[in-house]
Structures are given as C-alpha cells and as structure tokens.
KETI-156107 format. One line per 2 residues: their letters; for each residue z, y, x of C-alpha. Coordinates in nm, 3 decimals, decimal comma. Each point is the difference from the previous one (the first is absolute). Layout:
a> Z/Y/X  ...
END
This chain:
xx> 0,000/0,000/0,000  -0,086/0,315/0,117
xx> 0,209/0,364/-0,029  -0,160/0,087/-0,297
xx> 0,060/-0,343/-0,170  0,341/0,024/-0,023
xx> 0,005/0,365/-0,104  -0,179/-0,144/-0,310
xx> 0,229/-0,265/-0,012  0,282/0,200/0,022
xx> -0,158/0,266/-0,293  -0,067/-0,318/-0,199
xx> 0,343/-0,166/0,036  0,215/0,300/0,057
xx> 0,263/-0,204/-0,326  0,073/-0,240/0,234
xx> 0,082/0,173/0,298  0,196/0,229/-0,252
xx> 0,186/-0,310/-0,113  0,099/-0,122/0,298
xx> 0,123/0,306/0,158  0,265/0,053/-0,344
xx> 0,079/-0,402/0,041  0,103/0,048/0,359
xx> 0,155/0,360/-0,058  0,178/-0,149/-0,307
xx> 0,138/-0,300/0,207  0,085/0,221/0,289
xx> 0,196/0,228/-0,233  0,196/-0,244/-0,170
xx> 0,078/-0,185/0,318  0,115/0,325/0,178
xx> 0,178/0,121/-0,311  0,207/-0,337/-0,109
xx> 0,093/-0,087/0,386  0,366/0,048/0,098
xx> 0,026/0,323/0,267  0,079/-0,140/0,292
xx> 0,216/0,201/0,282  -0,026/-0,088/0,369
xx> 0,253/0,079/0,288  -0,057/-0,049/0,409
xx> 0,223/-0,013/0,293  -0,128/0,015/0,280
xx> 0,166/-0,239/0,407  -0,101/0,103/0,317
xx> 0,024/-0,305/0,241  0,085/0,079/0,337
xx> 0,120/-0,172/0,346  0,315/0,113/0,215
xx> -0,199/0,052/0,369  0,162/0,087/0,325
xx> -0,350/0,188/0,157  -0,293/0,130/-0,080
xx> -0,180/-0,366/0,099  0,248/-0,173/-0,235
xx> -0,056/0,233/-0,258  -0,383/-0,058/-0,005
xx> 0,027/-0,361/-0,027  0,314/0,052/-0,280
xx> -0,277/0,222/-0,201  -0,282/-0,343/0,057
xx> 0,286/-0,227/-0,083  0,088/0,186/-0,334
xx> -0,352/0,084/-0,101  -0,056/-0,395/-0,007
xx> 0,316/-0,082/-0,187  -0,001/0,266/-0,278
xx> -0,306/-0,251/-0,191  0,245/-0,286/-0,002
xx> 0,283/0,266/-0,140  -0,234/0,114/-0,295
xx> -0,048/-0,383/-0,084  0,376/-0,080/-0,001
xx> 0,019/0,270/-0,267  -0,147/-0,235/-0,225
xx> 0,191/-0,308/0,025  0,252/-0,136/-0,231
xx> 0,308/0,037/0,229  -0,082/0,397/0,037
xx> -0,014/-0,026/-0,335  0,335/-0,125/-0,070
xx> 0,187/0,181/0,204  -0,170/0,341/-0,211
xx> 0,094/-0,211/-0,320  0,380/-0,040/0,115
xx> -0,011/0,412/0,060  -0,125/0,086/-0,276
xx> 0,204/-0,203/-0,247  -0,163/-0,277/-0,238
xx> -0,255/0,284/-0,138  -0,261/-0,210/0,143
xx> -0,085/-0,352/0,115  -0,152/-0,044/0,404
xx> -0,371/-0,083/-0,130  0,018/0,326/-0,222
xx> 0,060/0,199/0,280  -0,248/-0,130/0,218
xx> -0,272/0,061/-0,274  0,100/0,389/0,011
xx> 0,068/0,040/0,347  -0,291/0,052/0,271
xx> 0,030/0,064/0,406  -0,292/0,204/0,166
xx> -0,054/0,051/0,395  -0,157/0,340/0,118
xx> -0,252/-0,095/0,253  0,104/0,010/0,309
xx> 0,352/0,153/-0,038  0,310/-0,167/-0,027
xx> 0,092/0,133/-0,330  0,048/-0,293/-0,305
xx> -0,028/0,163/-0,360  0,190/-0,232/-0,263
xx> -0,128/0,161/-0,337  0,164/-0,139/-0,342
xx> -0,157/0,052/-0,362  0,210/0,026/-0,328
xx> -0,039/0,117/-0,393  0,347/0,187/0,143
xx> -0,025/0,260/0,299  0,345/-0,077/0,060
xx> -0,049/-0,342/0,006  -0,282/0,030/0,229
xx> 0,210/0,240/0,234  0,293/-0,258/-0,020
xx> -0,260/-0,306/0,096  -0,180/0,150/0,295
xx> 0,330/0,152/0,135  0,162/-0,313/-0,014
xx> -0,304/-0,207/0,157  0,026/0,257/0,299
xx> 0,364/-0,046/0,089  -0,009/-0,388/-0,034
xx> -0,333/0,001/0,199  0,097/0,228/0,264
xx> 0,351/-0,247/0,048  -0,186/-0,370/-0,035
xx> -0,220/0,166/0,300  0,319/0,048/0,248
xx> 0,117/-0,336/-0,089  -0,334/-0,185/0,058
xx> -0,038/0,230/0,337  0,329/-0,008/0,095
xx> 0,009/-0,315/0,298  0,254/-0,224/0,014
xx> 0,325/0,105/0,188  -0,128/0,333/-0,037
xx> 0,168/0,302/-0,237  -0,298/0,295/-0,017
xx> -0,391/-0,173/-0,099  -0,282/0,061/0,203
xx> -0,216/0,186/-0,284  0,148/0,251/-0,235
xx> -0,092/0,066/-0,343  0,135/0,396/-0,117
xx> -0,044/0,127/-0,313  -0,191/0,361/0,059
xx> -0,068/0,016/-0,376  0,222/-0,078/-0,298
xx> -0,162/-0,100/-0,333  -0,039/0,305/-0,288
xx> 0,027/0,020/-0,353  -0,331/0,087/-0,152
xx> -0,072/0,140/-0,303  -0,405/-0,026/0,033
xx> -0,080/-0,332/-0,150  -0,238/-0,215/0,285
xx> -0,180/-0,151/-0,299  -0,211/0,066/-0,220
xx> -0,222/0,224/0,084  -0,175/0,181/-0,300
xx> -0,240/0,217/0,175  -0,106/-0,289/0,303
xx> -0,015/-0,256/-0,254  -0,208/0,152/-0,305
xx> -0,229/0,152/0,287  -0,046/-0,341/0,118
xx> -0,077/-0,111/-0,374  -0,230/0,267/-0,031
xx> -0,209/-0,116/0,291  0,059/-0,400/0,003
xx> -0,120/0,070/-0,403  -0,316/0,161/0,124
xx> -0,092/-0,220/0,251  0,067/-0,282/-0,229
xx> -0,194/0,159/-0,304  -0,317/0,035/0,234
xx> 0,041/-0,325/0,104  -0,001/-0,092/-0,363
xx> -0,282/0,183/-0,118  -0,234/-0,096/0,280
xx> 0,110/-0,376/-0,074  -0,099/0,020/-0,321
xx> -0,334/0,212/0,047  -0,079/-0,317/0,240
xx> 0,095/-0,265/-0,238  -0,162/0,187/-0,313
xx> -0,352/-0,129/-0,112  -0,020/0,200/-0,331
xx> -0,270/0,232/-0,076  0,114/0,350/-0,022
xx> -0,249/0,238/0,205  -0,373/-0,013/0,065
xx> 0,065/-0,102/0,339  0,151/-0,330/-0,140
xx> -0,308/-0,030/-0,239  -0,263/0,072/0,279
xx> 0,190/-0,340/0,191  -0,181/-0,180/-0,302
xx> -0,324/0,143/-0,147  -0,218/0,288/0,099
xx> -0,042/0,019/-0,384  0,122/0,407/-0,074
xx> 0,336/0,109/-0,182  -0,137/0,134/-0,305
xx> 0,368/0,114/-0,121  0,374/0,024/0,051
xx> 0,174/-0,029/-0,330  0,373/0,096/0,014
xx> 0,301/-0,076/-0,215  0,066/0,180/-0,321
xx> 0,207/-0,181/-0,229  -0,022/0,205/-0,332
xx> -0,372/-0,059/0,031  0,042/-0,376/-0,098
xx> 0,211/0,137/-0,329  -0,289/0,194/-0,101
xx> -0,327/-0,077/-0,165  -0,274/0,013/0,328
xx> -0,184/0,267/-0,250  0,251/0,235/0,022
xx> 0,171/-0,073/0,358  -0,376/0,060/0,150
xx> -0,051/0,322/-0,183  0,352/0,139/0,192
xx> -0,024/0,195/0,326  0,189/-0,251/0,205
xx> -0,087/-0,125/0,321  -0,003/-0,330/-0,107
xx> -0,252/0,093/-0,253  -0,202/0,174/0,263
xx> 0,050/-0,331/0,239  -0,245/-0,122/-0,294
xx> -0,226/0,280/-0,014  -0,025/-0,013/0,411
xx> -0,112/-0,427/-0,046  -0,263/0,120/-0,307
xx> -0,129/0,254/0,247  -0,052/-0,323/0,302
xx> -0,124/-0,215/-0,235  -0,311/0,214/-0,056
xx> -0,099/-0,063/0,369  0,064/-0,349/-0,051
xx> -0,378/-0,211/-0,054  -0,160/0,383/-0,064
xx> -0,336/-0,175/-0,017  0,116/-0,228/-0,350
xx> -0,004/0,217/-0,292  0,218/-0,247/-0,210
xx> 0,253/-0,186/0,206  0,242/-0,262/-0,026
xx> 0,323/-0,010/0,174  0,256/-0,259/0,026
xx> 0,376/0,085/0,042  0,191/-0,223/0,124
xx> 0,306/-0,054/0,247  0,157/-0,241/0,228
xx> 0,281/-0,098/-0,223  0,173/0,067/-0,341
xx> 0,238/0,310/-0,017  -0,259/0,249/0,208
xx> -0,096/0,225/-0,261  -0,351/-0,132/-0,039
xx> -0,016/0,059/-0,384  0,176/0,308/0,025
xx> -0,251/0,093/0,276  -0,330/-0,170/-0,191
xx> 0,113/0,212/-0,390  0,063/0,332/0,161
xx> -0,292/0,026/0,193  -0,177/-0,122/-0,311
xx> 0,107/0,301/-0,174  -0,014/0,237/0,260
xx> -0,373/-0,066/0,050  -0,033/0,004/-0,397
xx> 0,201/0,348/0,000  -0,320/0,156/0,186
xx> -0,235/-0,105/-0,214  -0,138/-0,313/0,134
xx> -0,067/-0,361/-0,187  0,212/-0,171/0,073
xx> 0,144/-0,336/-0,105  0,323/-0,224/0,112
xx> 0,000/-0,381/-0,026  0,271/-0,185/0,017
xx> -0,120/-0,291/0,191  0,428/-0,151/0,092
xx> -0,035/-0,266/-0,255  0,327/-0,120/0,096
xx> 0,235/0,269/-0,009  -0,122/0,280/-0,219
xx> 0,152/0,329/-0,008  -0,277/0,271/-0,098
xx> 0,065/-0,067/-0,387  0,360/0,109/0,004
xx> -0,049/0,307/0,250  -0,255/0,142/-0,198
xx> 0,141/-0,113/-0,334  -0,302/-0,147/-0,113
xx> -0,101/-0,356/-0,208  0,016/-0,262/0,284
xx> -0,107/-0,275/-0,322  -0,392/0,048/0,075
xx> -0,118/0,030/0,340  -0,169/-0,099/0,340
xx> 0,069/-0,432/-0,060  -0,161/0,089/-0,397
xx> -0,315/0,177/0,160  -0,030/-0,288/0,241
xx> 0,042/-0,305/-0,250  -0,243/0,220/-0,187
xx> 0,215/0,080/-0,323  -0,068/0,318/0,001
xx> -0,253/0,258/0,143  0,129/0,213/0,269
xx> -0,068/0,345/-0,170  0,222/-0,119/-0,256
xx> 0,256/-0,097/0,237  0,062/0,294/0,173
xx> 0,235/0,259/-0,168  0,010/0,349/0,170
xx> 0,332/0,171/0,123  0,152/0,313/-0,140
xx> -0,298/0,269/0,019  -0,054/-0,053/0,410
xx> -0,347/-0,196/-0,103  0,115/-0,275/0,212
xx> -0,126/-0,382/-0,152  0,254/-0,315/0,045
xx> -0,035/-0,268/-0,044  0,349/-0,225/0,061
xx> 0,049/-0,335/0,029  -0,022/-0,161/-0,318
xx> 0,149/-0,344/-0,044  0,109/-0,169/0,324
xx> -0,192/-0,296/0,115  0,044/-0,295/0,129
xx> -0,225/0,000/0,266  -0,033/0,374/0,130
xx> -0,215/-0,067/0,286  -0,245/-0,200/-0,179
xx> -0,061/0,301/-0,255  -0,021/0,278/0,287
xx> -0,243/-0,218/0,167  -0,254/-0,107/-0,299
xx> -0,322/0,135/-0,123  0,205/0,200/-0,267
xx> 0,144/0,195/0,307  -0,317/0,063/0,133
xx> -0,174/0,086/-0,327  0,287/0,246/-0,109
xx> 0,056/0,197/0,371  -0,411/0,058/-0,052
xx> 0,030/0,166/-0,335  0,293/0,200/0,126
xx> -0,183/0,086/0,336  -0,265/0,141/-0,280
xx> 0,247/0,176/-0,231  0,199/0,170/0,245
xx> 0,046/0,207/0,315  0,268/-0,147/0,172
xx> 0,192/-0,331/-0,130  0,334/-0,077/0,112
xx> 0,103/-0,386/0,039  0,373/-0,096/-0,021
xx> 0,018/-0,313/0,176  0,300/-0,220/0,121
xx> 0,119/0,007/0,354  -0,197/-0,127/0,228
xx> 0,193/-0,192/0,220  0,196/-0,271/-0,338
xx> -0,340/-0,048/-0,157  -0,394/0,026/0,084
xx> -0,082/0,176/-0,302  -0,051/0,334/0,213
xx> -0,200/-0,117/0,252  -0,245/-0,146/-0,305
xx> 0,007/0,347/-0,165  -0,050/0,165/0,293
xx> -0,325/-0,234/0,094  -0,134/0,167/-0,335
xx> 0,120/0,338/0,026  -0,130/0,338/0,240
xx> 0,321/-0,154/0,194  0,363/0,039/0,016
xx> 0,246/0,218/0,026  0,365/-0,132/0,155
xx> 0,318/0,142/-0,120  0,310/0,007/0,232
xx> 0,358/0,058/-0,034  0,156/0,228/0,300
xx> 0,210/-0,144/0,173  0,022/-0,368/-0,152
xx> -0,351/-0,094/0,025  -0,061/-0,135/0,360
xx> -0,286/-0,034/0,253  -0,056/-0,337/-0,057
xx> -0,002/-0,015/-0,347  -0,265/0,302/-0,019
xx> -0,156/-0,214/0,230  -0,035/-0,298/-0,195
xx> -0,087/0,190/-0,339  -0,313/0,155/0,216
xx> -0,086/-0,307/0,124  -0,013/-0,185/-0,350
xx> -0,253/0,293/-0,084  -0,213/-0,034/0,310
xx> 0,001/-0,415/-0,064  -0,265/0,082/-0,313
xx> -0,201/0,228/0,120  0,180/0,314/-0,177
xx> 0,132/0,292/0,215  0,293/0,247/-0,032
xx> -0,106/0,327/-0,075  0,349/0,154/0,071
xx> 0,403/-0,036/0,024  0,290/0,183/-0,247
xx> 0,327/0,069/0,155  0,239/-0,044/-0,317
xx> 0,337/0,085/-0,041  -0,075/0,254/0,312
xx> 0,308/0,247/0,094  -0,017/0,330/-0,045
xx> -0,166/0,229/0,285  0,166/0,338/0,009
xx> -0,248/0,166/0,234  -0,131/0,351/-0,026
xx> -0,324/-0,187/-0,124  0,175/-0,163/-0,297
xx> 0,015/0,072/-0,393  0,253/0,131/-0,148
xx> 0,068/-0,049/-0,390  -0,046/0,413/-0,039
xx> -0,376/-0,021/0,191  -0,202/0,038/-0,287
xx> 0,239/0,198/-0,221  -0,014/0,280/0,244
xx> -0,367/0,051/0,090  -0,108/-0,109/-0,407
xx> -0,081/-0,370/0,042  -0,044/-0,125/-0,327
xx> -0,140/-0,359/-0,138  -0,240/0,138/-0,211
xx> -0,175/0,216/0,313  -0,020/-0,323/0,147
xx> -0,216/-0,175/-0,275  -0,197/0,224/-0,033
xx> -0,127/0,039/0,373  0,029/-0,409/0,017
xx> 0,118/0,091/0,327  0,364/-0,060/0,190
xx> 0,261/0,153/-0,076  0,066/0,106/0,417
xx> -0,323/0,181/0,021  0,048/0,165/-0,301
xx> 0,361/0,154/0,080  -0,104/0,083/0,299
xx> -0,241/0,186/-0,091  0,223/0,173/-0,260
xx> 0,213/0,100/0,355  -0,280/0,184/0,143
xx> -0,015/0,207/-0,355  0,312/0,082/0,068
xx> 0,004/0,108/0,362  -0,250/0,200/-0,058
xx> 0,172/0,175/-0,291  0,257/0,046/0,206
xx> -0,185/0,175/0,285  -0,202/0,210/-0,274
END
C-alpha cells in the first residue's frame, strides 16, 4: 500500500480508529481511576571500607563496588524479610513485604537505594526505614570475621526514608496519554487490517478489479423513499432522486445506435436493491417522456406488484402460457406513462418460461412498442434465469450493494453473463453512503435556483443540467 492508500483508508474507516481510541481511553480511565494510590518511600546506604592509605583505600572502593550487587539481592530474601516483619509488628507477613520492597544500585557508586511501596505513605516510610536499619546491621554481621569486633565493609545510612504525600501510582496524565497513542496506533492497525481483509465492492476502484463495464450510477440510502409511492418520491428534489435522474442520463449513452432497447437488471444475490434499482429507473426514464415499459421477469420472488400497488393476478407467466394478450396485461402506473407488467401467477418451472418461444415472441413486440424496456430478473449468481434474459436482451445491467457485495461475487455474476454471449452494459452502486463534497446535492438545490418537476418534463432533459442552468440565471442577475 502506498501513502495515499491508507489516507483513503483512514478517510474511509475513520469509525474504527474512532472506536478504538474511546475503548482504550475508556479502559485506561477506569483502570487509572479505580486503582488504589499508591505512596512510595526510599532510604538510601552508602557502603564503604575502613582503609589505612590511600592504596588500601583504592582497593576498599574495588572491594565494595563488587559487593554492593550481592547486598541489593539479600534485600530480597525471606530472612531480611523477617527481621523487617518482627520491627514492624504483625502488620505484615515476610512475602508481603518483599512484594513492596525493591533495592536499586547507582552505577558505579557505592550507594544501595531500598525503595518500599504502600496504599499508606506512612506505611511506606515505616517499611523502607525499617529495611535500611536491618540491612545496614545483617551487612556488619556477615562482614564482620570471626574473632573480630568492627566488619570489613560498612553499610551507613546517608538517607532516611520520607513520608510522601504524592501518590507513585497512578498516573492520570502518563497513562491516558499513553491510551491516547497505544489507541491510535491500534485503530490504524485495525483499519488497515480490515481494508486488507475486505473484498466488498464499495468504490470504482474495487469495480474496475472486475469489469471494464462503466458505473452508470451511485444510488445512496434514503429510507423514507421506500415508505413512499416511487411516483411521488421521484418527483422530490432529493439526492437520491437525482442519483436516479444521473443513471437515466448514462443510460442514454448506453447501445446509442438501438433505438428500442432491452435491458436486464439483475444482481449477484437477493437483498441488493435490484428491484428497487430496475422500478425507479423505470419511472425515471418514463418521467421524461420516453416509452417505456418494466417486466417483471423474477418469477420466483415477485415484488413489483406490491411496490407499485398494482394487480399481480394477470401477468408475465399469463402472457407466456398465452392466456392473455400482452396489451391487455399491462396496467400503467399512476400518470408517469410507465407500462408493467408483474409477475402474474408463479410457475413451476421459471426458467423454462424465460427461455421459450413465448419469451422471445413477447421481448420482440415490446422491443417494437417501446423505447427502452426494463427486465427484472432474479440474481444471477442462485439461478440462470439472468444470464437467459440477458442472451435476449441489449444486455445487462448488474446491481451491487456497497459494502456487502464482494469482488468475487461481482465476478461470478459477470461471468454468468459473458458464458451466453450477453454483455454488461454497466454497474449500480446501491445502498451508496452519502458524499458530502462541495460537488454534492443538497435537498435545498433545486428549491433555491427554481428546479421544479414539471420544467423537467417538459425539456425531457435532466434535472442537473437544467438547475444548473437556472444558476447561471441567477449569477447573472446578481451581477446585473
């Protein structure tokens, strides 16, 4: 990954990093915050020889130097220990006082620091104190030789033990600044973990892995729009009503040299959006005043019937089993001019049906009554009734959800379209997040340069030329 990779990973999974930083803050804090202060206390023995000369008192300084390790070890044995015990009373037991006690040797001095920690200052005074004196007289007995009253090495205390009344531990400000940075460190780690391990689709770059088939649209999430007839949602000045505007404006580039074309919408698996995607594209390309006609072709799960509130009894199964004729199947919605025709009863043998002469013999009459027909087919990747719609159709046009759709599963779908000779014309981000760039739009665009719907069906054109034009007006009003 290069520098710029994990800026973008970083901008893209700035939550996480977010989230761990307040998990390890939050843990610091109620660590540092529930832990019992503790106090420490230090007295300090200077180790020294008795010499006779200036030679003797050279090799005294060697001789001390070498024995003031072993001292600092003794400080931690049992029978140190309990001596300090006896002192102090039966407070505390020898092991307890070895766990708070510690001896330190300054490098290359003869100075031994015995340093004792306690929830009591006092306590901690008392325990170093004590540790000093009983030190400083097992030394003289262990150096003191046999027959002989004064020892050869002499351990003073220069430094008696304090009380304290700065607690040793914790430390607030040490330990939430460590937090702060170990939760950084870890969130990057984190987020450029996880923007290794990911394989969903979510950017073009991710897309462009797959197919060099174009993103025709990035559909974001809105959801009042699913509460709301498509009529009236696609008449608002929203952006994700515009999202659909921008993918009826690519789809006019899309097989330019067809004047009636056939499109298939389909997706790698259920739960992308793909009839959401195929009925509001339907409508938005009916809005500007184009014929245009949606098929429900998902003989196995229908859904256009109840979004659009219309009589799923007679449909696409009754044209094909040739019970009825298919301009008396289709039923127009509200007053966009859009033809559907839904599902009808379901079959038992889908594929069959989307694969017979009916099929054929029905997309040619469409192909002749209309500009543009929009196919609702099944996922691609359960089923092969996509691929054998697409094989019929202009080709197909491959719905995917941000984020949970991945790589290989795009893969696959566009691969069960190339296996019969169809193509993908283009890919739909669905389910998108929002882009708050200076580029974006904002719910008040068309309100405040005089967008309306009406404007826009009359022109037949879309909807971001026409406000932007509108904002020229307008500058130049205001320069006037």
């Amino acid at each position: 990954m290069e520098l710029k990779d994990y800026w973008r990973t970083l901008r893209r999974r700035w939550k996480v990093v977010i989230l761990c930083l307040l998990l390890t803050v939050a843990a610091a804090s109620v660590f540092t915050f529930s832990a019992t202060p503790q106090y420490s206390s230090s007295a300090q023995i200077f180790v020294s020889t008795s010499p006779t000369d200036a030679s003797q008192a050279y090799q005294g300084s060697l001789f001390a130097t070498q024995r003031i390790s072993s001292y600092a070890k003794i400080v931690d044995t049992r029978k140190l220990a309990s001596r300090v015990a006896d002192d102090l009373g039966s407070t505390y037991t020898p092991d307890e006082l070895r766990d708070e006690v510690t001896a330190t040797v300054d490098p290359d001095t003869v100075l031994l620091t015995i340093t004792a920690t306690d929830p009591d200052p006092t306590t901690a005074r008392d325990i170093a104190q004590a540790y000093a004196e009983e030190l400083s007289n097992y030394i003289a007995g262990l150096e003191t030789p046999d027959g002989k009253k004064r020892p050869l090495i002499k351990a003073s205390i220069v430094d008696n033990a304090e009380r304290t009344t700065t607690p040793v531990s914790p430390q607030p400000v040490r330990n939430l600044g460590l937090a702060i940075v170990l939760g950084l460190l870890l969130g990057v780690g984190v987020a450029v973990l996880r923007e290794l391990l990911d394989t969903s689709v979510s950017n073009a770059e991710d897309v462009g892995e797959v197919t060099e088939a174009p993103i025709l649209g990035h559909i974001g999430t809105d959801p009042n729009a699913v509460k709301v007839a498509p009529a009236d949602v696609l008449r608002d000045v929203t952006p994700w009503a515009e999202a659909f505007r921008v993918l009826r404006t690519n789809m006019q580039f899309v097989e330019v040299d067809r004047p009636q074309r056939i499109f298939v919408v389909s997706s790698s698996l259920p739960g992308e959006g793909k009839s959401t995607t195929a009925v509001n594209l339907a409508i938005t390309l009916a809005m500007a005043k184009q014929r245009v006609a949606l098929i429900e072709c998902d003989l196995r799960r229908p859904l256009i019937a109840n979004r659009l509130s219309l009589d799923g009894a007679v449909g696409t199964t009754s044209v094909l089993i040739g019970k009825v004729q298919l301009a008396d199947a289709l039923q127009e919605y509200a007053d966009t001019g859009l033809q559907v025709l839904t599902c009808g009863p379901i079959p038992p043998n889908p594929s069959e049906l989307l694969q017979s002469v009916a099929m054929e013999k029905m997309l040619g009459e469409l192909r002749d009554q209309f500009d543009v027909v929009i196919l609702d087919a099944p996922p691609l990747l359960p089923v092969t009734d996509a691929a054998l719609l697409a094989s019929q159709a202009d080709g197909a046009l491959v719905v995917v959800r941000h984020g949970k759709t991945t790589r290989d599963q795009l893969r696959h779908a566009i691969e069960r379209v190339e296996a019969v000779d169809a193509k993908v014309v283009g890919v739909v981000i669905n389910l998108a997040p929002a882009r708050r760039t200076g580029r974006s739009y904002g719910y008040g665009y068309g309100y405040s340069y005089g967008y309306s719907y009406a404007q826009d069906q009359v022109s037949g054109g879309d909807s971001t030329k026409q406000a932007r034009d509108e904002r020229r007006q307008g500058r130049r009003k205001r320069r006037s």
